[in-house]
C-alpha positions in Angstrom: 0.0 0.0 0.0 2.6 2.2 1.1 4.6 1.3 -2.2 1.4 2.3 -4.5 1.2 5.8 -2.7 5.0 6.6 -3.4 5.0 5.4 -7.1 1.7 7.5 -7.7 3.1 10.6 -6.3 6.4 10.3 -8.4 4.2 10.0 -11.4 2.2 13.0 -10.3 5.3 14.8 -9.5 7.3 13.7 -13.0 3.6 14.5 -14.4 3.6 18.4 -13.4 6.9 19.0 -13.8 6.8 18.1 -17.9 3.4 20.1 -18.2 5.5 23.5 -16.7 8.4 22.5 -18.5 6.2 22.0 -21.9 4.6 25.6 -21.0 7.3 27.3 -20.6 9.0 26.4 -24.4 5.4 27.6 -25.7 5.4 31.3 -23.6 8.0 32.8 -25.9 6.3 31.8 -28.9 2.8 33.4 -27.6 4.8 36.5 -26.3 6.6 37.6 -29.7 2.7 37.9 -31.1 2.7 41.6 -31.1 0.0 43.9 -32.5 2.3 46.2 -34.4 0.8 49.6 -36.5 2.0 51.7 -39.4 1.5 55.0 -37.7 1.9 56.2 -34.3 -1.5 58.1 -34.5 -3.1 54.5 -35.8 -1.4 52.6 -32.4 -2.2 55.6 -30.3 -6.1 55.4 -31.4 -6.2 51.2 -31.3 -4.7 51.3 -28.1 -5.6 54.3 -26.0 -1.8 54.4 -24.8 1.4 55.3 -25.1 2.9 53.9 -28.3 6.6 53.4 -29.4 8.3 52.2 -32.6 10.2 49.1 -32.6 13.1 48.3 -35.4 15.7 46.0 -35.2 18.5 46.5 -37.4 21.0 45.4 -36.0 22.3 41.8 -36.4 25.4 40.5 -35.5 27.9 38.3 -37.5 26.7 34.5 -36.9 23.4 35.8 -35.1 19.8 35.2 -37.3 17.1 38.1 -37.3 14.8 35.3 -34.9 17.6 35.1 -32.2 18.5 39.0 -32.1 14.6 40.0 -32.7 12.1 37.3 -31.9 10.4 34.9 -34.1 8.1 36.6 -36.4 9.6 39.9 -35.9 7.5 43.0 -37.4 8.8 46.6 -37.6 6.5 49.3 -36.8 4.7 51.2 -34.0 3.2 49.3 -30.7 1.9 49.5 -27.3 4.5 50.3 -25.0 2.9 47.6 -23.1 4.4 45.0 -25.1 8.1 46.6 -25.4 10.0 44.1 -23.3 
């Protein structure tokens, strides 16, 4: 009895710790989805706040534009919310 309890923790355990670790890899992905404008008056009006224009043009020798930018990377004007 005392057996069963231990091995059905460590599954639960093992269980949880893959679903946070699976999570995690995903969060980046979700996080790079930015709503990005033409215009700062067009970002100012969609989103009632403070906007700021993003460019990255600036890539290192033996760097890609996805690891110096983020995947999906889009020039323009967003939220400064979602400036990291």
């Amino acid at each position: 009895m005392k057996n069963t309890f231990i091995v059905v923790f460590i599954i639960l355990v093992v269980g949880v710790v893959g679903y946070f670790i699976l999570t995690k890899k995903e969060t980046p992905a979700l996080q790079s989805e930015q709503i990005v404008f033409f215009t700062q008056e067009e970002c100012q009006q969609e989103t009632g706040g403070d906007c700021r224009f993003q460019n990255c043009d600036y890539i290192p020798s033996g760097k890609t534009i996805e690891e110096v930018c983020g995947k999906n990377f889009k020039k323009g004007w967003v939220s400064a919310d979602q400036i990291k």
